[in-house]
mmCIF file as gemmi writes it, N, C-alpha and C atoms, coordinates in Angstrom:
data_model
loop_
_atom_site.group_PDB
_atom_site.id
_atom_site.type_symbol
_atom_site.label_atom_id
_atom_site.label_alt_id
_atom_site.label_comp_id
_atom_site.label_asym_id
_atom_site.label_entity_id
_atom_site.label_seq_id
_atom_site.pdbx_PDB_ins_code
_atom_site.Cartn_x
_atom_site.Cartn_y
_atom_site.Cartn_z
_atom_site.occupancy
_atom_site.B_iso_or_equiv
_atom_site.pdbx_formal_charge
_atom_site.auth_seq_id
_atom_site.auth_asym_id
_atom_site.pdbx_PDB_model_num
ATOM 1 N N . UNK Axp A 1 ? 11.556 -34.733 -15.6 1 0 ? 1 A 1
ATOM 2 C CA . UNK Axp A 1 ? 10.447 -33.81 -15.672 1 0 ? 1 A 1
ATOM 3 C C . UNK Axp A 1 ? 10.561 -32.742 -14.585 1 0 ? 1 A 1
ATOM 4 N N . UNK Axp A 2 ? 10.78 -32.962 -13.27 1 0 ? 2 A 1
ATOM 5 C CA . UNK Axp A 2 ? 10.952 -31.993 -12.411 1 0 ? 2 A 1
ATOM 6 C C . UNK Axp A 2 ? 12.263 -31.443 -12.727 1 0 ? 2 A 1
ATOM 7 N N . UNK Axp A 3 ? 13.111 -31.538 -12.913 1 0 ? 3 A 1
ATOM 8 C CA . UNK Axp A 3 ? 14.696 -31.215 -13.168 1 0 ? 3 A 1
ATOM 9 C C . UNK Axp A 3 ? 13.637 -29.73 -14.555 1 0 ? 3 A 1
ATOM 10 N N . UNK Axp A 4 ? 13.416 -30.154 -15.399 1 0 ? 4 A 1
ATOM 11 C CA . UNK Axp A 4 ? 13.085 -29.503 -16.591 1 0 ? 4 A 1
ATOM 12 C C . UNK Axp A 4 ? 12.007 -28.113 -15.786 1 0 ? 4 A 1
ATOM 13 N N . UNK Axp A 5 ? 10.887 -28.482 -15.005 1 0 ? 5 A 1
ATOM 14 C CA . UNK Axp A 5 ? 10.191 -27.316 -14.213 1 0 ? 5 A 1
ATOM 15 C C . UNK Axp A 5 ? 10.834 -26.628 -13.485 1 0 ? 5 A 1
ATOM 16 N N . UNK Axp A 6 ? 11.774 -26.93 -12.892 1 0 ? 6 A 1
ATOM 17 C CA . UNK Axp A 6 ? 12.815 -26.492 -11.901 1 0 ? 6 A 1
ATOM 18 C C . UNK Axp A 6 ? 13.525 -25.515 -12.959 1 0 ? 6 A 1
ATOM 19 N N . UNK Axp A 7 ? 14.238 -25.982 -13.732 1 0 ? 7 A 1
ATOM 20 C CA . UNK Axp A 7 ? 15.255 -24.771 -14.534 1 0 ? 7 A 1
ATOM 21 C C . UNK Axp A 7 ? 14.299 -23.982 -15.424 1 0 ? 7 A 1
ATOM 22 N N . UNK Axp A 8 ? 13.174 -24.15 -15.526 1 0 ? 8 A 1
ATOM 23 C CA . UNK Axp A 8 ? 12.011 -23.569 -16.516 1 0 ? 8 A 1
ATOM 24 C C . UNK Axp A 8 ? 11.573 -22.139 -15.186 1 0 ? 8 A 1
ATOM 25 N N . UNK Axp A 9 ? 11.342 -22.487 -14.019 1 0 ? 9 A 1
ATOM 26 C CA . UNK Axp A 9 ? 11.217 -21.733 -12.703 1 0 ? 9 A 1
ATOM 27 C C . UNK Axp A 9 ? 12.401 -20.834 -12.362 1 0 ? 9 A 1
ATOM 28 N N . UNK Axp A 10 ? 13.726 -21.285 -12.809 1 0 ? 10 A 1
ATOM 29 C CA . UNK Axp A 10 ? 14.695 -20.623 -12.431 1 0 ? 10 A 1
ATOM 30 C C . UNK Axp A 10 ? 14.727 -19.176 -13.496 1 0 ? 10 A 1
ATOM 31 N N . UNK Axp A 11 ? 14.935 -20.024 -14.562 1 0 ? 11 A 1
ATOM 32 C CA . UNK Axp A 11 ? 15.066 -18.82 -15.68 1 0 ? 11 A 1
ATOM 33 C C . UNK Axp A 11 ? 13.776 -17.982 -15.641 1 0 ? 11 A 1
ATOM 34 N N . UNK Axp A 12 ? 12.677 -17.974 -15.417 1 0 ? 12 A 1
ATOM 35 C CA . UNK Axp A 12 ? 11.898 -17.507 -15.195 1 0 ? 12 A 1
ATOM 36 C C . UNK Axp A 12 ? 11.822 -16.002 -13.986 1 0 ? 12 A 1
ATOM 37 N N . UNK Axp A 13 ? 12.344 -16.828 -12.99 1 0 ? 13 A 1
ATOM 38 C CA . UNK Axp A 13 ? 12.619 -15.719 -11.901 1 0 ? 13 A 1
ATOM 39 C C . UNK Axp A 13 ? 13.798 -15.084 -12.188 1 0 ? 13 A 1
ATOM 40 N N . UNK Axp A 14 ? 14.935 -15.296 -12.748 1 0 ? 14 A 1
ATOM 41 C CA . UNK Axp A 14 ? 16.118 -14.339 -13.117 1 0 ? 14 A 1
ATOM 42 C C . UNK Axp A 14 ? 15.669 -13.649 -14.043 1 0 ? 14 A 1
ATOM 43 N N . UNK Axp A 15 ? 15.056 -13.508 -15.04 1 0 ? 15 A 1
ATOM 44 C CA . UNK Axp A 15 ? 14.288 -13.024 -16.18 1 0 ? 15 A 1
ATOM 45 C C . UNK Axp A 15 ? 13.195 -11.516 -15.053 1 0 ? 15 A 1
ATOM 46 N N . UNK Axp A 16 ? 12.592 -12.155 -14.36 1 0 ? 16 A 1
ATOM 47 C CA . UNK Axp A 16 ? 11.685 -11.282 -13.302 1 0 ? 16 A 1
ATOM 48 C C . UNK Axp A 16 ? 12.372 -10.143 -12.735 1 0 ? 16 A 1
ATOM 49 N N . UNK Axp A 17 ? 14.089 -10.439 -12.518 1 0 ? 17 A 1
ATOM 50 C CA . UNK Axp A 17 ? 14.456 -9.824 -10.995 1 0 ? 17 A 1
ATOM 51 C C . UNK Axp A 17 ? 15.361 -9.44 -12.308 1 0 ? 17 A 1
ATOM 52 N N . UNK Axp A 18 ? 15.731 -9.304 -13.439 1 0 ? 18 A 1
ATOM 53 C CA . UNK Axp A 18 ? 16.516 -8.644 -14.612 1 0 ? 18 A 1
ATOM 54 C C . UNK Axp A 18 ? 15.254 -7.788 -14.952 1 0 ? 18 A 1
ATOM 55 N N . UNK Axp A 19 ? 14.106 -7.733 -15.081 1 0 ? 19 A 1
ATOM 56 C CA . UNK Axp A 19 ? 12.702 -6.946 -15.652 1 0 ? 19 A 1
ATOM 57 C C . UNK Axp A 19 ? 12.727 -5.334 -14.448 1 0 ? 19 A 1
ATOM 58 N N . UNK Axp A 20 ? 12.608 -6.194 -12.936 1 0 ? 20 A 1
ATOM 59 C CA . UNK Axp A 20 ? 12.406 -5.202 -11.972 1 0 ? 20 A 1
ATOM 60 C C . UNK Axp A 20 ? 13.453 -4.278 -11.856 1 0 ? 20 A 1
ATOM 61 N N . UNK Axp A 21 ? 14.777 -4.489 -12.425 1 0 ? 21 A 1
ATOM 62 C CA . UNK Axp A 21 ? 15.658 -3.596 -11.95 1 0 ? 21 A 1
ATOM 63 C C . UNK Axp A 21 ? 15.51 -2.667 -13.558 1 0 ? 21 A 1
ATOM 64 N N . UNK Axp A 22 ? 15.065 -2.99 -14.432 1 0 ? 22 A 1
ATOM 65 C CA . UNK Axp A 22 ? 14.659 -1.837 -15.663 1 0 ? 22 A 1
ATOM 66 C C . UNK Axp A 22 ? 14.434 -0.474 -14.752 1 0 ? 22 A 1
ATOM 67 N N . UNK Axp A 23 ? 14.86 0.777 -15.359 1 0 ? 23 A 1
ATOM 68 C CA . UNK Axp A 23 ? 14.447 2.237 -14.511 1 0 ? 23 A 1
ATOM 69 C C . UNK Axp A 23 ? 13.232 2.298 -15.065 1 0 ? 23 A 1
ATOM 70 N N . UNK Axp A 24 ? 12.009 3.22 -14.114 1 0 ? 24 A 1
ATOM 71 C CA . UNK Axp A 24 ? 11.156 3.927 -14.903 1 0 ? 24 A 1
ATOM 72 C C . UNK Axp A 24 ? 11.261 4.733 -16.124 1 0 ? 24 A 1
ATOM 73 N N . UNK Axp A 25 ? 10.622 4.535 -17.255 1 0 ? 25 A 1
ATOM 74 C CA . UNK Axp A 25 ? 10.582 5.597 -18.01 1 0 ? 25 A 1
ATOM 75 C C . UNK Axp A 25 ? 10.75 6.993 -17.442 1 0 ? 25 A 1
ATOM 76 N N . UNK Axp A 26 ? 11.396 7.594 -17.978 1 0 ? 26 A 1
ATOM 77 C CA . UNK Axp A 26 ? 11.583 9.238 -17.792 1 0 ? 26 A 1
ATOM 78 C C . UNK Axp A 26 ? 10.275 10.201 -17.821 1 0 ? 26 A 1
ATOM 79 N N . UNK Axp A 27 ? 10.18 11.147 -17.514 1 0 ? 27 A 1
ATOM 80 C CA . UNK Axp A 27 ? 8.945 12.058 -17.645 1 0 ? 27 A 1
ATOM 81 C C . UNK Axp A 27 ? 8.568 12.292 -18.951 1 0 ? 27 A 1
ATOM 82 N N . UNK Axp A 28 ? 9.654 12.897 -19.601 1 0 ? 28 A 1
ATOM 83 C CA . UNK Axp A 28 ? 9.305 12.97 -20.793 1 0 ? 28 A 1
ATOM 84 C C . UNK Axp A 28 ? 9.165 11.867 -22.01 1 0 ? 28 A 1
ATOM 85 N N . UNK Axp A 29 ? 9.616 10.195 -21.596 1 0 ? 29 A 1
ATOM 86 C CA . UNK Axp A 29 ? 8.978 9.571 -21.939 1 0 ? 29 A 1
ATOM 87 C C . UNK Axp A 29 ? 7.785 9.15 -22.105 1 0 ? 29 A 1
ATOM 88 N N . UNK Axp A 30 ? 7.691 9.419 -20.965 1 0 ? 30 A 1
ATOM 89 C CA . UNK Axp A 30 ? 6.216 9.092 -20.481 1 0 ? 30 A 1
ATOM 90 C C . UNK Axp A 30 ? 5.264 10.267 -21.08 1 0 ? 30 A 1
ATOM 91 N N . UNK Axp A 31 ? 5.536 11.464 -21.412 1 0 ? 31 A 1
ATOM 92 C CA . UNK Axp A 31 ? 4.614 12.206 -22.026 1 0 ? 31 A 1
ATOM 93 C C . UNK Axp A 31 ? 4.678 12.159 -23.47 1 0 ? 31 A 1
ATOM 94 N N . UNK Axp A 32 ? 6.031 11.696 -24.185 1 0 ? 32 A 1
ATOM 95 C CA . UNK Axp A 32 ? 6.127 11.401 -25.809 1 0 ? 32 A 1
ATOM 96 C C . UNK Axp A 32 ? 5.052 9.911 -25.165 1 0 ? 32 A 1
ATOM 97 N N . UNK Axp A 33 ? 4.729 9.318 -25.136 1 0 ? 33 A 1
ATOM 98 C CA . UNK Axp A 33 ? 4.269 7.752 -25.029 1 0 ? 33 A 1
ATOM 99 C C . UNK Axp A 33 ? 2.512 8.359 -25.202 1 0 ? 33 A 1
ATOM 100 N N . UNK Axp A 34 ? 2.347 9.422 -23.796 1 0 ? 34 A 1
ATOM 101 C CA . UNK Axp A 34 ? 0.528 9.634 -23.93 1 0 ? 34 A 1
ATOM 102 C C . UNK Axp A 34 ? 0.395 10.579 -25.367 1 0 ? 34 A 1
ATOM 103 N N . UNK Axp A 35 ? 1.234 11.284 -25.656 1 0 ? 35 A 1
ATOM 104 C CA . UNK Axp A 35 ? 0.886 12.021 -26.568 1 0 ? 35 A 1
ATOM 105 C C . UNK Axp A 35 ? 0.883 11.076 -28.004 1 0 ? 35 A 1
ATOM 106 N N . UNK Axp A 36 ? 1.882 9.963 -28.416 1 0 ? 36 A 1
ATOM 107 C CA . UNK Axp A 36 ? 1.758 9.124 -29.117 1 0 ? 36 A 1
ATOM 108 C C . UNK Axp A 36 ? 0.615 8.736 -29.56 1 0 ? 36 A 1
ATOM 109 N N . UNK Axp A 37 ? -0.004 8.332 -28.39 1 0 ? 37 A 1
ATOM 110 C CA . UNK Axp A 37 ? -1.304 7.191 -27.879 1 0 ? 37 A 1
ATOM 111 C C . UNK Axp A 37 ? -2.324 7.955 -28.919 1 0 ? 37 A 1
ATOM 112 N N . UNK Axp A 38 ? -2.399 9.405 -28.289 1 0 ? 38 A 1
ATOM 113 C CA . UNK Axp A 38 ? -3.536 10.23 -28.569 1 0 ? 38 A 1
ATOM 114 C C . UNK Axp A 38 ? -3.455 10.679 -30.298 1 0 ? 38 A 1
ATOM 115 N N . UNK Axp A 39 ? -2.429 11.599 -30.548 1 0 ? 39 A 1
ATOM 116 C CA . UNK Axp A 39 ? -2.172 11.889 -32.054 1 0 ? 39 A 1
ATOM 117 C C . UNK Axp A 39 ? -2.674 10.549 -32.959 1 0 ? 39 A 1
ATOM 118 N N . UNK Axp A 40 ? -2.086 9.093 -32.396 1 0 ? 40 A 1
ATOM 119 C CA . UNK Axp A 40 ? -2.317 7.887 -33.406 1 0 ? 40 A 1
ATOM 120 C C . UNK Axp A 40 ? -3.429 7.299 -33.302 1 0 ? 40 A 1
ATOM 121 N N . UNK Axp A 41 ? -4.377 7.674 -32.237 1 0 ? 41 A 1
ATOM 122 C CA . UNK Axp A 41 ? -5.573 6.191 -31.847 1 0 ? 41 A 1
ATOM 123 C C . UNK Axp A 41 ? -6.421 6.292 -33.429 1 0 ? 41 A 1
ATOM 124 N N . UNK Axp A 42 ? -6.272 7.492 -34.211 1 0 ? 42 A 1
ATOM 125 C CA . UNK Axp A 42 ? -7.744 7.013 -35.076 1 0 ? 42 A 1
ATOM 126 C C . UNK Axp A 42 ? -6.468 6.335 -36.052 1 0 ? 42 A 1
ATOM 127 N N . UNK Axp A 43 ? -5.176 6.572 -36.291 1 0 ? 43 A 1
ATOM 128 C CA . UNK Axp A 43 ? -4.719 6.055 -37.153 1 0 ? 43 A 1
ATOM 129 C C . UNK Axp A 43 ? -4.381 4.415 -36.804 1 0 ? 43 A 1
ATOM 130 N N . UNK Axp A 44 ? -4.604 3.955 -35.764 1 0 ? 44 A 1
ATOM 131 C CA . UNK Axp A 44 ? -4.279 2.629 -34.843 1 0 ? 44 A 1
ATOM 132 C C . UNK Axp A 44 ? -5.435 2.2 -35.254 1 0 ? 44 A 1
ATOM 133 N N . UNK Axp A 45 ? -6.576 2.607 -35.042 1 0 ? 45 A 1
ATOM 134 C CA . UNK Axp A 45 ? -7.616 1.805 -35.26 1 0 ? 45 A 1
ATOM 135 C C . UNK Axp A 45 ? -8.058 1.874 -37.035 1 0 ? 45 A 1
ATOM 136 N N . UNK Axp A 46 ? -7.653 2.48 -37.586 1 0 ? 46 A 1
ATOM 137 C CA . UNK Axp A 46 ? -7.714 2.544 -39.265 1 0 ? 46 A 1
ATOM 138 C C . UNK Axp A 46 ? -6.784 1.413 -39.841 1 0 ? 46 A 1
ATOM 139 N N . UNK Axp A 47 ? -5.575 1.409 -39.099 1 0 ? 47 A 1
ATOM 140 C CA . UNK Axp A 47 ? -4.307 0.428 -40.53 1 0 ? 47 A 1
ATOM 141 C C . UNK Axp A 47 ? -4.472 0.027 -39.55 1 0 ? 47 A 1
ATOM 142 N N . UNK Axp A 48 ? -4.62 -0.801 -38.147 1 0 ? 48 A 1
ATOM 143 C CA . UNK Axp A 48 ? -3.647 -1.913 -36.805 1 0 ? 48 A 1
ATOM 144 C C . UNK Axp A 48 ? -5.209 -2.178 -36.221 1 0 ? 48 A 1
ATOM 145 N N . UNK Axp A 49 ? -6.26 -2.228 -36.573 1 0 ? 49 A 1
ATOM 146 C CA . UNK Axp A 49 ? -7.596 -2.951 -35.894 1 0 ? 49 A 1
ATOM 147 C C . UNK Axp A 49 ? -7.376 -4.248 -35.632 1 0 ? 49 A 1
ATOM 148 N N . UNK Axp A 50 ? -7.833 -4.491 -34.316 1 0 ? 50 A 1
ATOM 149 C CA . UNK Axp A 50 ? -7.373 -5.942 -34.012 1 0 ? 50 A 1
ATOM 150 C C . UNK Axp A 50 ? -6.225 -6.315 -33.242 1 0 ? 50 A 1
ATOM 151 N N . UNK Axp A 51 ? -5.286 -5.281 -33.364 1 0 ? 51 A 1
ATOM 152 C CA . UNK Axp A 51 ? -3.984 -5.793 -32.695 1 0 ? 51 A 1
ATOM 153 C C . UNK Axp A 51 ? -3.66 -5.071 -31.452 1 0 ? 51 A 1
ATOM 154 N N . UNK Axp A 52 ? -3.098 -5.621 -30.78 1 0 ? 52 A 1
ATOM 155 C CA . UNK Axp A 52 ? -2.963 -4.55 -29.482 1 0 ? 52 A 1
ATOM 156 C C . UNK Axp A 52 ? -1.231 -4.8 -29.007 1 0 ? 52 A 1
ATOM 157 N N . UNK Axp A 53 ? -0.729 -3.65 -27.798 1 0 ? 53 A 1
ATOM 158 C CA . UNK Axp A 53 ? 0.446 -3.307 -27.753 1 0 ? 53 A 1
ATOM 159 C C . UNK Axp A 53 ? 1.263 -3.671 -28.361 1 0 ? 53 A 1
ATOM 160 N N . UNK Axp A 54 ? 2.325 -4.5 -28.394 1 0 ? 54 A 1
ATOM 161 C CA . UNK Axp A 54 ? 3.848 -4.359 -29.21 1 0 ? 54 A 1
ATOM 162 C C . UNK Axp A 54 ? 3.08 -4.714 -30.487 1 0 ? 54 A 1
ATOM 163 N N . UNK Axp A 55 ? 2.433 -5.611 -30.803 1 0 ? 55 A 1
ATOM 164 C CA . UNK Axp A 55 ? 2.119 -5.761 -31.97 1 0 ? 55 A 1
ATOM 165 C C . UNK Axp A 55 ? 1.46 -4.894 -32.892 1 0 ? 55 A 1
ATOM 166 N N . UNK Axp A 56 ? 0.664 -4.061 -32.195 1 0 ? 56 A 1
ATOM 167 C CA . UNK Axp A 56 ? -0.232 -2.665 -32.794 1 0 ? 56 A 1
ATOM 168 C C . UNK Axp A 56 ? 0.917 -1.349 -32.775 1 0 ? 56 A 1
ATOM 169 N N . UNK Axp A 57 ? 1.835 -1.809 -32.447 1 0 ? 57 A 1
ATOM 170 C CA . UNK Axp A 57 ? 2.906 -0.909 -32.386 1 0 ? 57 A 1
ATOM 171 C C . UNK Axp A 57 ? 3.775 -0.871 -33.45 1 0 ? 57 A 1
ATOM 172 N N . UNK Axp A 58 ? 4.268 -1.986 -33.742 1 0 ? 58 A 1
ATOM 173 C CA . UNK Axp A 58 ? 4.875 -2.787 -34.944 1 0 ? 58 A 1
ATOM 174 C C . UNK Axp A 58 ? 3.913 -2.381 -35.601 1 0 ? 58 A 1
ATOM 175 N N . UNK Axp A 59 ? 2.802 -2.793 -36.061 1 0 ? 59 A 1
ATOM 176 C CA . UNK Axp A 59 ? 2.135 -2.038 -37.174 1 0 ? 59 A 1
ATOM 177 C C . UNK Axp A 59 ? 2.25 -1.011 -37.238 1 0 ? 59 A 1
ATOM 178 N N . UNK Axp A 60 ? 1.543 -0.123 -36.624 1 0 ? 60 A 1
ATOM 179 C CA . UNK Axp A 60 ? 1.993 1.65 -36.631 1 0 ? 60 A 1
ATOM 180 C C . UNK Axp A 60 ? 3.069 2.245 -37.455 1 0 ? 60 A 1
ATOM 181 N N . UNK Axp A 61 ? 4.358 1.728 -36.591 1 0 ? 61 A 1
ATOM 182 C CA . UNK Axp A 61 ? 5.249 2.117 -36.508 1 0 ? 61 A 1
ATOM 183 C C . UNK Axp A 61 ? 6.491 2.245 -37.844 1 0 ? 61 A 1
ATOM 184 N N . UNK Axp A 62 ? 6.518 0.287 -37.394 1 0 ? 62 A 1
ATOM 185 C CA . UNK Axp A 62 ? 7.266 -0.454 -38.975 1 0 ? 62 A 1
ATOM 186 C C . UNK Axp A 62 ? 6.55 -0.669 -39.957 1 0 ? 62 A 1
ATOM 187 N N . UNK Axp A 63 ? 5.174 -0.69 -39.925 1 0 ? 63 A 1
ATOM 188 C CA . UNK Axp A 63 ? 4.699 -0.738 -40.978 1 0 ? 63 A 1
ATOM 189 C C . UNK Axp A 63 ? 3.522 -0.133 -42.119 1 0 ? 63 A 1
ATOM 190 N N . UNK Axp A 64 ? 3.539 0.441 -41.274 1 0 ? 64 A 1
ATOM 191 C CA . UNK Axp A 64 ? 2.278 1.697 -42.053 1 0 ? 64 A 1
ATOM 192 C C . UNK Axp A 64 ? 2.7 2.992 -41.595 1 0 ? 64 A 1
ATOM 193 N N . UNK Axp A 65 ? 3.946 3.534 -41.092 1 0 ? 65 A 1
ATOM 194 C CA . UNK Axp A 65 ? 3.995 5.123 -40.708 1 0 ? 65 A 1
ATOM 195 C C . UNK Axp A 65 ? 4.193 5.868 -41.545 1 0 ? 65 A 1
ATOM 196 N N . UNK Axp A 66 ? 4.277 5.184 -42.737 1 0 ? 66 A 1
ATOM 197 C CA . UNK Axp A 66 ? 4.027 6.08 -44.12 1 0 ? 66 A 1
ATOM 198 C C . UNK Axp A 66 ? 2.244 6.685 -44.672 1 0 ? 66 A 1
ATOM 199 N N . UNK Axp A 67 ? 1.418 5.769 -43.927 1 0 ? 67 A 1
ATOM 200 C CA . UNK Axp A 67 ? 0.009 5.808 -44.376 1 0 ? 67 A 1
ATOM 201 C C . UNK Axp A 67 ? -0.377 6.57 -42.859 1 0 ? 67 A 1
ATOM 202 N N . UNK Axp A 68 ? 0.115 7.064 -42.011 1 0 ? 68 A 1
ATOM 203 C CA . UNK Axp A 68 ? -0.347 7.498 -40.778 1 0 ? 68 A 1
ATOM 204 C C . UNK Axp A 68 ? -0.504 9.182 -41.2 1 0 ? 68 A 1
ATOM 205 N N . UNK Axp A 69 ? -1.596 9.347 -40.306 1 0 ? 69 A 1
ATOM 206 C CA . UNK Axp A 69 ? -1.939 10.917 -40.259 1 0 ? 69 A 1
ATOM 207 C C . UNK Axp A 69 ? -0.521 11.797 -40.134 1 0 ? 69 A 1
ATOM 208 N N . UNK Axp A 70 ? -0.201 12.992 -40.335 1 0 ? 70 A 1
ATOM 209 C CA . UNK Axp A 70 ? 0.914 13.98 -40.259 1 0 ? 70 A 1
ATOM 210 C C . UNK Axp A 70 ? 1.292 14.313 -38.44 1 0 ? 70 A 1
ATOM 211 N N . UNK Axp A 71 ? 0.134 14.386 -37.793 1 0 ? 71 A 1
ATOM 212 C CA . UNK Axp A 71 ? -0.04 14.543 -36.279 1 0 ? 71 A 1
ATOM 213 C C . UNK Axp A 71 ? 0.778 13.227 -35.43 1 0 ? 71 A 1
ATOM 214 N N . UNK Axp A 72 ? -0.021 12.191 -36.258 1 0 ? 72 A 1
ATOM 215 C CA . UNK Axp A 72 ? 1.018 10.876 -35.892 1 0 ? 72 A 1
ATOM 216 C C . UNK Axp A 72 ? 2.203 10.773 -36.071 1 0 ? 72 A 1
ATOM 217 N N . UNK Axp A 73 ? 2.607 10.879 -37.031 1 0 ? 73 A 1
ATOM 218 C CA . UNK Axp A 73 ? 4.061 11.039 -37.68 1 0 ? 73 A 1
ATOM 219 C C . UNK Axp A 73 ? 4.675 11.855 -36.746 1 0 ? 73 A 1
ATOM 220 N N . UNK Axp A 74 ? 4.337 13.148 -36.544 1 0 ? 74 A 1
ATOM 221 C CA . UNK Axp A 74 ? 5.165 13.886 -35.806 1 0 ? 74 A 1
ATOM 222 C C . UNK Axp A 74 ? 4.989 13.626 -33.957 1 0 ? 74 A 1
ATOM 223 N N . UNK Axp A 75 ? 4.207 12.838 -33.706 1 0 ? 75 A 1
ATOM 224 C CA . UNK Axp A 75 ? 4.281 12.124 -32.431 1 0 ? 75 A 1
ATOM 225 C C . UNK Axp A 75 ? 5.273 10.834 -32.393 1 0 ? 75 A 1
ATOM 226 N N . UNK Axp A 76 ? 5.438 10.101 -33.219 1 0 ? 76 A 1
ATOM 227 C CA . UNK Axp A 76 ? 6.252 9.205 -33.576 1 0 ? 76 A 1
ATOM 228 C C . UNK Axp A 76 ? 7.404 9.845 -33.67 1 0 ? 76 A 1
ATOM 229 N N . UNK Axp A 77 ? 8.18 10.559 -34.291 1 0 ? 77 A 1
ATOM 230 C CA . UNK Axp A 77 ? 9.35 11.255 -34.475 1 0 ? 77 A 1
ATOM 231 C C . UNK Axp A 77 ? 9.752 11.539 -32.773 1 0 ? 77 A 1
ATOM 232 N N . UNK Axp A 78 ? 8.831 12.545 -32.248 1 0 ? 78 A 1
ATOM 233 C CA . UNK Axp A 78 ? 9.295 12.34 -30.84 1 0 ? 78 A 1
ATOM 234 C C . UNK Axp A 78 ? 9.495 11.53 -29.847 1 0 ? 78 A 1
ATOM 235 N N . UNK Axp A 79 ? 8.764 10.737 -30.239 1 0 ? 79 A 1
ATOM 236 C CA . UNK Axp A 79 ? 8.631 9.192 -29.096 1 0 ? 79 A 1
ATOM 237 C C . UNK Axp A 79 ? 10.067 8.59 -29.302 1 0 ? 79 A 1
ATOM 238 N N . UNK Axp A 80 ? 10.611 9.083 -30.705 1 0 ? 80 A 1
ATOM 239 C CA . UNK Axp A 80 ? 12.181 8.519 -31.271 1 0 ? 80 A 1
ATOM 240 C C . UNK Axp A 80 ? 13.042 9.227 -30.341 1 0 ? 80 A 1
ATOM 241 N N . UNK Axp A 81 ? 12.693 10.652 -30.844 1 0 ? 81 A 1
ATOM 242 C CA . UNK Axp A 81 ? 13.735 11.713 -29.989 1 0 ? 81 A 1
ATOM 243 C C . UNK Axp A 81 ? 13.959 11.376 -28.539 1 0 ? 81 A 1
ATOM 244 N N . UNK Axp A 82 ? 12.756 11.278 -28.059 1 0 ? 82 A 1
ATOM 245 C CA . UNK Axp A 82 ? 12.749 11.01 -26.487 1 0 ? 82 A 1
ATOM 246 C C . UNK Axp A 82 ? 13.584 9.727 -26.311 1 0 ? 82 A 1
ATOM 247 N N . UNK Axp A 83 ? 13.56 8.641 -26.64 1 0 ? 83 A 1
ATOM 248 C CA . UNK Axp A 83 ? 14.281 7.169 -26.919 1 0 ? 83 A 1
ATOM 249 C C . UNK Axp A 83 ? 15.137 7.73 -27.041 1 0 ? 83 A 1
ATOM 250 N N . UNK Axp A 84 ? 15.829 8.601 -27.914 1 0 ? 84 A 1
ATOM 251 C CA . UNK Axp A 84 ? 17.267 8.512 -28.249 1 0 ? 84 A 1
ATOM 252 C C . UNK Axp A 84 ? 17.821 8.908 -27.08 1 0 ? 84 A 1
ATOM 253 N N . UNK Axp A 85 ? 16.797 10.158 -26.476 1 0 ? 85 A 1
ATOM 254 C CA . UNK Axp A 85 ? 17.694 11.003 -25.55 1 0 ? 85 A 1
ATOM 255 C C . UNK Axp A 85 ? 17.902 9.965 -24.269 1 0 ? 85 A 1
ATOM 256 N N . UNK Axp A 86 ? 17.115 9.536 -24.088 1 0 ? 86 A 1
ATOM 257 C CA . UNK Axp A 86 ? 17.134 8.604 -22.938 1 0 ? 86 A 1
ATOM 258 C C . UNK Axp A 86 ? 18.008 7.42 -23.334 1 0 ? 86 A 1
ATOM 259 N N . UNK Axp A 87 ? 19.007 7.21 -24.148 1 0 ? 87 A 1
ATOM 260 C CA . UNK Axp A 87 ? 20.052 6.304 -24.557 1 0 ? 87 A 1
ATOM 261 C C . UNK Axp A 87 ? 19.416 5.148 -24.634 1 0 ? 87 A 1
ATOM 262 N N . UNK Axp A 88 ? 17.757 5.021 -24.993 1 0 ? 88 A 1
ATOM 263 C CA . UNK Axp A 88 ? 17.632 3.579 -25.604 1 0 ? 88 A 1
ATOM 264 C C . UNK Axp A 88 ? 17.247 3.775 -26.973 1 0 ? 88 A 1
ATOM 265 N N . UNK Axp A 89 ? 18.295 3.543 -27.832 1 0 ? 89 A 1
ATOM 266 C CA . UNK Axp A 89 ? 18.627 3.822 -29.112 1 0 ? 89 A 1
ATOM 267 C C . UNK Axp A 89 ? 17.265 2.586 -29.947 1 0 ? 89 A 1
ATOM 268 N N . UNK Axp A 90 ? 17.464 1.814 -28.921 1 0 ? 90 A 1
ATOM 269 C CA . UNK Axp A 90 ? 16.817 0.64 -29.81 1 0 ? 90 A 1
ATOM 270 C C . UNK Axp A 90 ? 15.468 0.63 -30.125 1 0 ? 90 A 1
ATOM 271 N N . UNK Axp A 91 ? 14.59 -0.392 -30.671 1 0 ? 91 A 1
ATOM 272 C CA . UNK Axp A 91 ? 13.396 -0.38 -30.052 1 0 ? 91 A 1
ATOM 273 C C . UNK Axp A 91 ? 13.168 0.02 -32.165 1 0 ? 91 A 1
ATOM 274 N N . UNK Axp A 92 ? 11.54 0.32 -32.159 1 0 ? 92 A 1
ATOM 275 C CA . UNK Axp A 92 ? 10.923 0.658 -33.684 1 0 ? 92 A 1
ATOM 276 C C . UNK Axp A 92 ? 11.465 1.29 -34.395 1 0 ? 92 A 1
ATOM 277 N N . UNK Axp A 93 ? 12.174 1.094 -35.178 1 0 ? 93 A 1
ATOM 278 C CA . UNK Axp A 93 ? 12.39 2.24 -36.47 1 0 ? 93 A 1
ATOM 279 C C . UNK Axp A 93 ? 11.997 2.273 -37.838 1 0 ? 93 A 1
């Protein structure tokens, strides 16, 4: 049992000190992200009520950005652009 908390503690803190060395988002991440927020909140709270971050995101995103306002859509498109430019390719599509 302690052997099991112990390596449950370990991976835990390597997981922490792999999180902290992530860079800040970029500026212009960070402004595709508020502008996101804003263009989508009535469409977030219309199709994704109830759910909040990654998961209200995943909705948004993967699964209703066909039913999202045009304003959204084109905040979404950039939040991509910005991702791409910043070489994290990955992430919602």
């Amino acid at each position: 049992m302690k052997l099991q908390i112990l390596t449950t503690l370990a991976a835990l803190a390597v997981a922490g000190a792999a999180f902290a060395q992530q860079p800040a988002p970029s500026p212009e991440m960070q402004a595709a992200r508020e502008a996101m927020t804003k263009a989508c909140a009535a469409d977030m709270k219309t199709l994704c009520d109830g759910k909040e971050g990654r998961e209200a995101m995943m909705c948004l995103v993967r699964d209703n950005a066909d039913k999202a306002s045009q304003p959204c859509k084109d905040a979404i498109a950039k939040m991509r652009a910005a991702r791409q430019a910043a070489g994290g390719g990955g992430g919602a599509h």
